[in-house]
MIKOLLUM-723851 format. One line per 2 residues: number of its first residue (from 1); for each residue x negated, y, z negated of C-alpha. Coordinates in nm, 4 decimals. Last residue first. Layout:
NUM = X Y Z  ...
END
This chain:
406 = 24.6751 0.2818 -5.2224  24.8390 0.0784 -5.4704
404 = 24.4783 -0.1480 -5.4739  24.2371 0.1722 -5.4936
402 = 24.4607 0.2754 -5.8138  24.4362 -0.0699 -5.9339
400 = 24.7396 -0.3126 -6.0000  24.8417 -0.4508 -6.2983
398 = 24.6985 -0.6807 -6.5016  24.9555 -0.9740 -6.6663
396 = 24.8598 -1.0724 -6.9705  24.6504 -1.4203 -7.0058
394 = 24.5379 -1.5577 -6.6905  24.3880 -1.9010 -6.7985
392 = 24.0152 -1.9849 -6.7315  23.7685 -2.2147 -6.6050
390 = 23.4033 -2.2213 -6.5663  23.1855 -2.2255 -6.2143
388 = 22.7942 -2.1970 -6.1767  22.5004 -2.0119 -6.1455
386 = 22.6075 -1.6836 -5.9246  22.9777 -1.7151 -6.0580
384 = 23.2779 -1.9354 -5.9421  23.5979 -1.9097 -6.1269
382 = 23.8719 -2.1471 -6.1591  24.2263 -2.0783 -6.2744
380 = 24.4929 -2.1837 -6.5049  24.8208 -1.9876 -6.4862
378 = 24.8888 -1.9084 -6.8341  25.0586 -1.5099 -6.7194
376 = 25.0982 -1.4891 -6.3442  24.8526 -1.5187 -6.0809
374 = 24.8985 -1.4350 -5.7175  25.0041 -1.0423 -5.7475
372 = 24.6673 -0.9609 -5.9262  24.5481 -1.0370 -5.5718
370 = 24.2767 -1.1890 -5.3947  24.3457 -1.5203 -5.5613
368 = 24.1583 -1.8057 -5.3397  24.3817 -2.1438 -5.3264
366 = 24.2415 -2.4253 -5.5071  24.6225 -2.5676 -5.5648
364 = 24.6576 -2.6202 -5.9341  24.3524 -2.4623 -6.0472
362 = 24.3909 -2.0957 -5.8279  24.0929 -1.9744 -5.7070
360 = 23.8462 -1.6886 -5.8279  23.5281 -1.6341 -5.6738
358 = 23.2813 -1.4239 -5.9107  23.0690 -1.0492 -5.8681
356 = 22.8375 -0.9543 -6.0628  22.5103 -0.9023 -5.8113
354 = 22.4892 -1.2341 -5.7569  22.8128 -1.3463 -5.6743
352 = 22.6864 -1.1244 -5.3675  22.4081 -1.2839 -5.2833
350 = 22.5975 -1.6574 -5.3465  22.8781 -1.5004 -5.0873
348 = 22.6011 -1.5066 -4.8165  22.5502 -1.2122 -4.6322
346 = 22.1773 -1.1452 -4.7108  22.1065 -1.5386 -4.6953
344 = 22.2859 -1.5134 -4.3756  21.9933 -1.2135 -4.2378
342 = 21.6971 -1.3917 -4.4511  21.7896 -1.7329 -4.2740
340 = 21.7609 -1.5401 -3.9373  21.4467 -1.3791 -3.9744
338 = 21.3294 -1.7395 -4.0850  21.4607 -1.9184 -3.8165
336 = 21.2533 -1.6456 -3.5647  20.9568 -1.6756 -3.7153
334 = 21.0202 -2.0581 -3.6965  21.0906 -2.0262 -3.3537
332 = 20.7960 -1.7777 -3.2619  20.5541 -2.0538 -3.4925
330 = 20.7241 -2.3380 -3.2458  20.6345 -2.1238 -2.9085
328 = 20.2987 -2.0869 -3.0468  20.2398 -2.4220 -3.1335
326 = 20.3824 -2.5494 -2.7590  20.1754 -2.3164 -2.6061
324 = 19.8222 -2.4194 -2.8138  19.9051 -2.7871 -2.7881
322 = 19.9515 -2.7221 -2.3948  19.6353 -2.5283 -2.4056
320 = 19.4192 -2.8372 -2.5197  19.6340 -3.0547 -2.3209
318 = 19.5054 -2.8881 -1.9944  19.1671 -2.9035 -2.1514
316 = 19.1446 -3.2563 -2.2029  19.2865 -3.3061 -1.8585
314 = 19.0075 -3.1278 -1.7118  18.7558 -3.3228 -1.8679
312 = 18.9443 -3.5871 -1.7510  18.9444 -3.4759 -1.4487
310 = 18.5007 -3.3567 -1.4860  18.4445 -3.7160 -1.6434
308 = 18.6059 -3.8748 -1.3636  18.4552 -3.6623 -1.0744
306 = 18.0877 -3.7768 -1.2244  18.1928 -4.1418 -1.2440
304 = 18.2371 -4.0726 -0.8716  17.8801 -4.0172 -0.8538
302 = 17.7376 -3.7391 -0.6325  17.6467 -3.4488 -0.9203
300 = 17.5002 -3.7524 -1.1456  17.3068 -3.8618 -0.8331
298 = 17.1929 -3.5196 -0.7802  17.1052 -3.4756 -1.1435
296 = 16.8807 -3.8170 -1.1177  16.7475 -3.6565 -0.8292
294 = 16.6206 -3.3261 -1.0097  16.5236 -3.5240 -1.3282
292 = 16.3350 -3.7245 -1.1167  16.1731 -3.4614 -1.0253
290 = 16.0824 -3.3353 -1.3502  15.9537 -3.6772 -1.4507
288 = 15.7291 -3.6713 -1.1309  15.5999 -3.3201 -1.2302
286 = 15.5383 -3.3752 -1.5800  15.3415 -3.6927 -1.5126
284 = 15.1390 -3.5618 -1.2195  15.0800 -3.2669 -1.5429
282 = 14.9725 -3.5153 -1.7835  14.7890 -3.7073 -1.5346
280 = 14.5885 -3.3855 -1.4751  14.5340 -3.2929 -1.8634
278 = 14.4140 -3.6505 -1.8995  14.1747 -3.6041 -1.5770
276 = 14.0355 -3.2894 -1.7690  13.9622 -3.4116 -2.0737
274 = 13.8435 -3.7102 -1.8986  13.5693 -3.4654 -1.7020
272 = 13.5123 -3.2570 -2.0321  13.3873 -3.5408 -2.2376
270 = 13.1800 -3.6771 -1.9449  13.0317 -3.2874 -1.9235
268 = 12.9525 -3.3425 -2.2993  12.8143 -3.6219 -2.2967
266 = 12.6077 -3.5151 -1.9899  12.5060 -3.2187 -2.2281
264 = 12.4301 -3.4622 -2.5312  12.2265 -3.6791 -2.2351
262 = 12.0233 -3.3478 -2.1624  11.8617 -3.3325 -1.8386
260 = 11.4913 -3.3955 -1.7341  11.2532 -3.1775 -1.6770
258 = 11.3300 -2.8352 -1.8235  11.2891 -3.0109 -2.1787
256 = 10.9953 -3.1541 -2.1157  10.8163 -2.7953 -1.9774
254 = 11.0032 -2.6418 -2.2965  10.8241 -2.8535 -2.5312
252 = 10.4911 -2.7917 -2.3466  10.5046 -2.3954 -2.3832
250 = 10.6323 -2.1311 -2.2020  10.7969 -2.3271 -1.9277
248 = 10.6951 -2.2647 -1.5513  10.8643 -2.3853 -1.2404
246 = 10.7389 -2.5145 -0.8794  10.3822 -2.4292 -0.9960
244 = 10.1827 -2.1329 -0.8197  10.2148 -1.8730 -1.1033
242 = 10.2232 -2.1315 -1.4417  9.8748 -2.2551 -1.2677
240 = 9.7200 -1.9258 -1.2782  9.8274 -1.9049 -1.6384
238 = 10.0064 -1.7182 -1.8476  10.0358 -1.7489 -2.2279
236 = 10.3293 -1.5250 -2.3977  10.5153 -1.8213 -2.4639
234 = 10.2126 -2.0432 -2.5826  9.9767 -2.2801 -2.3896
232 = 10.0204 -2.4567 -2.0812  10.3656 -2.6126 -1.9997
230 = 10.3757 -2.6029 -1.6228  10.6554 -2.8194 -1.4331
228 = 10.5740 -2.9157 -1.0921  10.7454 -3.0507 -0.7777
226 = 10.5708 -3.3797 -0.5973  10.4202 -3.3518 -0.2751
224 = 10.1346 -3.1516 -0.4202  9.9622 -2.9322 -0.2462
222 = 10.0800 -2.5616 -0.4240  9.9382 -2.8203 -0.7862
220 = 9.6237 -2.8626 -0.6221  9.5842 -2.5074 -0.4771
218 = 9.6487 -2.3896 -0.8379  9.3450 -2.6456 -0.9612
216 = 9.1386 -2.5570 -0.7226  9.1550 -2.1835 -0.7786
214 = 9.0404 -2.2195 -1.1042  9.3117 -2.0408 -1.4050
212 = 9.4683 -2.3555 -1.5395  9.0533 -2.4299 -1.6591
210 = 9.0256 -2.1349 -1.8634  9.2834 -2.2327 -2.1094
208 = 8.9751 -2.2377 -2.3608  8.8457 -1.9332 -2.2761
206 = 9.1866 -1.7647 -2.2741  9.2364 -1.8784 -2.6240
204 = 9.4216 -2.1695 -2.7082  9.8003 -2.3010 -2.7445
202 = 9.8626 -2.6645 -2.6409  9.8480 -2.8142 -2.2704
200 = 10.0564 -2.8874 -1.9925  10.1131 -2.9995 -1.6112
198 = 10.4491 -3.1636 -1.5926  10.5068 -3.3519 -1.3105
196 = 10.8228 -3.4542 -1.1437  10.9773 -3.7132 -0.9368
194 = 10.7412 -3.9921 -1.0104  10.5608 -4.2991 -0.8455
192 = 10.4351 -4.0997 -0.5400  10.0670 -4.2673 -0.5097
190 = 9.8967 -3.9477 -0.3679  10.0902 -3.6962 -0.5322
188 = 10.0024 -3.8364 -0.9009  9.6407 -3.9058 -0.7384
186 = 9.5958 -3.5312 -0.6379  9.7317 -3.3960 -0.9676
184 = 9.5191 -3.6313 -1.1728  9.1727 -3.5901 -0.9163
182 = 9.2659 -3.1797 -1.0246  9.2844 -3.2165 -1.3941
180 = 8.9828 -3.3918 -1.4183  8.7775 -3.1851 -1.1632
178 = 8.8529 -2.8474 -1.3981  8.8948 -3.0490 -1.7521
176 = 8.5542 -3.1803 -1.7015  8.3596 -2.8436 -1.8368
174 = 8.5321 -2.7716 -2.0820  8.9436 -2.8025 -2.1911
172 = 9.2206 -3.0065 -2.0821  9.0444 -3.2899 -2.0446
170 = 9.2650 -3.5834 -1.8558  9.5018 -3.8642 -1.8617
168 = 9.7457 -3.8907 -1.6278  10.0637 -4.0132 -1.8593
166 = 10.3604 -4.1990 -1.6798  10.6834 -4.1633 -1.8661
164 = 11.0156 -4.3793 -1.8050  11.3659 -4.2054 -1.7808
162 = 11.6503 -4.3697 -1.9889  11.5366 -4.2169 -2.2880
160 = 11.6808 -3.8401 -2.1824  11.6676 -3.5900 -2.4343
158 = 11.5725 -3.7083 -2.7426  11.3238 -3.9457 -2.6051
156 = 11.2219 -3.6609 -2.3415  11.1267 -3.4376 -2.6377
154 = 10.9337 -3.6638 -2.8635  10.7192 -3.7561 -2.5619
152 = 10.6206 -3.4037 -2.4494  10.5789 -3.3435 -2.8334
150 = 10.3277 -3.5874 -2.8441  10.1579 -3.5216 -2.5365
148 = 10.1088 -3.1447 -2.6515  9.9322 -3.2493 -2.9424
146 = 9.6617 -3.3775 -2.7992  9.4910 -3.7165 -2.7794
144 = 9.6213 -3.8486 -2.4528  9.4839 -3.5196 -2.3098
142 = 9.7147 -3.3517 -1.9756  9.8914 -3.4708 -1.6539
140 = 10.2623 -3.5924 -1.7549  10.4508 -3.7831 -1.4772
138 = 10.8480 -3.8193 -1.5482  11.0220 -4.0850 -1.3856
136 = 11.3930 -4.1700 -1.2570  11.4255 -3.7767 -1.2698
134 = 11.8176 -3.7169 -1.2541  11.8849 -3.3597 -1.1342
132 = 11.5517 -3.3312 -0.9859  11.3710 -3.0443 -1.0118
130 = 11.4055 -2.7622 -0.7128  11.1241 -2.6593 -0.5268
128 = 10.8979 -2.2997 -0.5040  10.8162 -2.1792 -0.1538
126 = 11.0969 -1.9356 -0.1791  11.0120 -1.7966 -0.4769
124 = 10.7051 -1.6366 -0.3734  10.3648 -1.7389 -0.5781
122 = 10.1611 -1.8735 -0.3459  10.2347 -1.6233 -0.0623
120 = 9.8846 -1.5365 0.0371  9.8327 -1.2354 -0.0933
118 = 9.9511 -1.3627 -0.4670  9.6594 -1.5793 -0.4305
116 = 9.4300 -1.2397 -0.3785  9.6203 -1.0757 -0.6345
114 = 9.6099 -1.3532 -0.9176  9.2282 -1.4159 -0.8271
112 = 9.1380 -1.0534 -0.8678  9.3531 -1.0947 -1.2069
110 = 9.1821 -1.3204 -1.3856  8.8335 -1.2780 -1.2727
108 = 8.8999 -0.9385 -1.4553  9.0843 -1.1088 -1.7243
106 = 8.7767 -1.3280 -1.7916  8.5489 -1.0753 -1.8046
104 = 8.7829 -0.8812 -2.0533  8.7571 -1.1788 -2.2709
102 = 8.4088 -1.2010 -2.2674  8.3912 -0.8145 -2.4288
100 = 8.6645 -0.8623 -2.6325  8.9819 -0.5929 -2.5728
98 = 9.0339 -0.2081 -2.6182  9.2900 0.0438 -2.4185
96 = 9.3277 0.3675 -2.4359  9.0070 0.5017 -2.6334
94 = 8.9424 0.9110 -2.7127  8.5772 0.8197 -2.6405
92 = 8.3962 1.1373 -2.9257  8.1799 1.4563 -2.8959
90 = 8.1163 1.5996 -3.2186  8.1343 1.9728 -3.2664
88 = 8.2931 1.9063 -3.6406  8.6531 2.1107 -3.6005
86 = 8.6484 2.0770 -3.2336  8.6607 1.6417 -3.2180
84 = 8.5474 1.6548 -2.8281  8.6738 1.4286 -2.5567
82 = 8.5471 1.1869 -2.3020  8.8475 0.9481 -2.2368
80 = 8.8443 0.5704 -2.2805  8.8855 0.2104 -2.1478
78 = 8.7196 -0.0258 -2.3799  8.5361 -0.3488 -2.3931
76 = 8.4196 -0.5200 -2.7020  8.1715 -0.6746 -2.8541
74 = 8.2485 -0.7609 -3.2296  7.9730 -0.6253 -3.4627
72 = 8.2404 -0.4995 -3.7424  8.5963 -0.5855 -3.7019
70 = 8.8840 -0.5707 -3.4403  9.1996 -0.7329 -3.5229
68 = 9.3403 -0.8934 -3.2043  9.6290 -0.8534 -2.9536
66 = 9.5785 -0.4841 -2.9127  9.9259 -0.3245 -2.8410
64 = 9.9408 -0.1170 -3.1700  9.6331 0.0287 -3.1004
62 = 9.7512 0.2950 -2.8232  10.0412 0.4609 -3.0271
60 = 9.8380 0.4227 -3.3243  9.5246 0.6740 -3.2038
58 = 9.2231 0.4993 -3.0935  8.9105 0.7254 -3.1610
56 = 8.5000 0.6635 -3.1468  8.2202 0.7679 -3.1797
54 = 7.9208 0.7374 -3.0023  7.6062 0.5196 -3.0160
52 = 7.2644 0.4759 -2.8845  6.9586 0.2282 -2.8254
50 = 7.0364 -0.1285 -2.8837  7.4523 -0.0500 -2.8148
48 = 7.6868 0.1136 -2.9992  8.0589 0.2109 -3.0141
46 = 8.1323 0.3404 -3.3202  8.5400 0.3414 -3.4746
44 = 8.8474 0.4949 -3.5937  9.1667 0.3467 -3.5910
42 = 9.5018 0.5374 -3.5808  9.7889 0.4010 -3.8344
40 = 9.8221 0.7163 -4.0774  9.7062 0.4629 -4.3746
38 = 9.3670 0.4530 -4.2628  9.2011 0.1923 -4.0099
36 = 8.8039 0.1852 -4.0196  8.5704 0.0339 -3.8053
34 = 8.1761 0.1346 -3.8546  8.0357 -0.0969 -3.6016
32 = 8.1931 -0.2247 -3.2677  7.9002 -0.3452 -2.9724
30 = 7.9120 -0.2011 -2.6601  8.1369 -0.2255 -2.3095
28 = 8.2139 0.0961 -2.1432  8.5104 0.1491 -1.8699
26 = 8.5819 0.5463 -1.7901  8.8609 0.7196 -1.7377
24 = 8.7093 1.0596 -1.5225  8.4538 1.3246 -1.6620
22 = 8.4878 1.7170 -1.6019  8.8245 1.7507 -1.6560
20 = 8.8114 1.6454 -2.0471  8.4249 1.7050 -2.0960
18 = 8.5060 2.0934 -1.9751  8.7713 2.1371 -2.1813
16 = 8.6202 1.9591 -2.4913  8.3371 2.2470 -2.4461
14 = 8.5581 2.5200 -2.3788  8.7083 2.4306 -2.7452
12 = 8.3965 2.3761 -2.8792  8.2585 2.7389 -2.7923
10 = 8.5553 2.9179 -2.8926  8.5921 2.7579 -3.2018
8 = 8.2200 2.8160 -3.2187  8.3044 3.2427 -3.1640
6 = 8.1372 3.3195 -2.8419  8.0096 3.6420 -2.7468
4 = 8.0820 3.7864 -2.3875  7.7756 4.0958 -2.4263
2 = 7.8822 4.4444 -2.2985  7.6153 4.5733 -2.0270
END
């Protein structure tokens, strides 16, 4: 028969197999000793308690969502795998999720209350009730002496001074704060004399918010006549009470500010409202000038004055192209006056004394000499050229030209 041998990789391999689908998640609570956290980001770890220990892995992926920075001999509570580290045959808790021992005790009770109230309806939206647009009072349920107060104060000062505060005083922490903070609610709802209440206190651990998670506290604040603003702890701090009240705020500046309004946003909205109105009587006022534009036009279009102005209108441009037809007829006349001065200045006997020719008469008796015939030898005689006239006396007697004996 041919032996199966194992090689140890072999062996350690099966073995982290079998602890892998063999064992389910499981839930172990022990003390932390030998922590370390290299530079790759995963943390490595013992979990012990008075008789044993194992080791322990958390790889980054998983740590980086623990809220607090574990350290030697803190008890804590983790979820975790059974695995096995091959190359050293060590079985090690391949760890999901980690937390403090008490705290995880808490959460449990935590969140078996949260379902079972959830159950019931507590929580829906539709049994939660509006704030008041314009709280006349503002009821405040937590310690005169803590810091939450203050702010509380600070913040409805700045926001809205004209509503009065009325603190119930109370623990907030310990073993009082539970029936303290409950008689407070109870009385604030009894007597009526405000239109909201803020529950709040500062920041703390979960032990010492404890008392916003009771049941008789949440049933307190689901009784009460009067809606309620939470403002317990931080941002990411959630209480029981944040779950069943009529609105939660992370912290107890914002449960002030959610309660009452903001008199720079009413400012505002009073800024906008006339800015508005002046843009509508702007536009009334636009729309009544324009129409009586329209029936002032109408008028205009119906008055006899109107008529007047359009005739003598009319006449104005009647005359207009009267002065234009009478121009034009006078700058065709004088066209045509000069055409005919150039046509007599062409024939007149001045044009042609200008070009060497003269206008002889006879002295004695003016009479115009045509012919050599009419002038004998001494007669005196005047002749005309183009610039002027001189005298002259015939001397021999010329005789007739060919073109003249012809």
């Amino acid at each position: 028969m041919e032996r199966d041998v194992y090689s140890v990789s072999r062996l350690n391999k099966e073995v982290r197999l079998l602890l892998e689908s063999g064992l389910p998640v499981l839930w172990l609570e022990g003390e932390l000793s030998n922590f370390a956290a290299p530079a790759s980001g995963h943390w490595y770890f013992s979990l012990k308690d008075s008789a044993a220990q194992v080791r322990c892995a958390m790889w980054r992926q998983r740590n980086s969502t623990v809220r607090f920075r574990p350290k030697d001999g803190m008890a804590v509570l983790v979820r975790a795998r059974v695995g096995l580290y091959e190359p050293r045959g060590e079985y090690q808790l391949l760890v999901e999720h980690l937390e403090e021992a008490g705290e995880g005790a808490l959460k449990r009770e935590f969140e078996k209350l949260k379902a079972r109230l959830a159950a019931e309806g507590l929580f829906a939206a539709e049994r939660k009730r509006p704030l008041p647009a314009v709280p006349r009072r503002i009821g405040v349920v937590s310690s005169p002496t803590g810091a939450a107060i203050h702010d509380i104060l600070r913040v409805l000062r700045a926001r809205f001074p004209a509503a009065g505060v009325l603190l119930y005083p109370t623990a907030v922490q310990g073993a009082a704060a539970v029936p303290e903070i409950v008689r407070a609610i109870e009385s604030a709802s009894r007597r009526n004399e405000c239109d909201v209440l803020i529950v709040a206190r500062g920041g703390g651990s979960l032990e010492e918010l404890w008392a916003f998670n009771e049941e008789v506290v949440a049933r307190a604040i689901v009784a009460s006549a009067i809606p309620v603003v939470t403002g317990i702890g931080h941002e990411t701090d959630f209480t029981i009470a944040d779950f069943v009240a009529d609105l939660r705020a992370s912290t107890p500046t914002a449960a002030a500010t959610a309660a009452v309004p903001d008199l720079r946003t009413w400012r505002e909205a009073l800024y906008q409202q006339r800015e508005r109105l002046d843009q509508a009587v702007g536009v009334y006022m636009y729309t009544q000038r324009a129409t009586l534009g329209i029936h002032q036009h109408a008028l205009d279009r119906a008055s006899p004055l109107g008529r007047i102005e359009q005739a003598r209108q009319r006449v104005d441009e009647a005359r207009e192209r009267l002065r234009v037809l009478v121009q034009a007829q006078l700058d065709l006349r004088r066209e045509q006056l000069r055409g005919r001065a150039q046509q007599l200045h062409a024939l007149s006997p001045l044009q042609t004394l200008s070009r060497g020719f003269a206008v002889v008469r006879r002295a004695d008796d003016d009479t115009l000499v045509t012919s050599v015939g009419q002038v004998a030898p001494g007669d005196s005689l005047g002749v005309r050229v183009a610039d002027g006239t001189f005298d002259a006396v015939v001397g021999e007697r010329v005789a007739p030209s060919a073109v003249e004996r012809k």
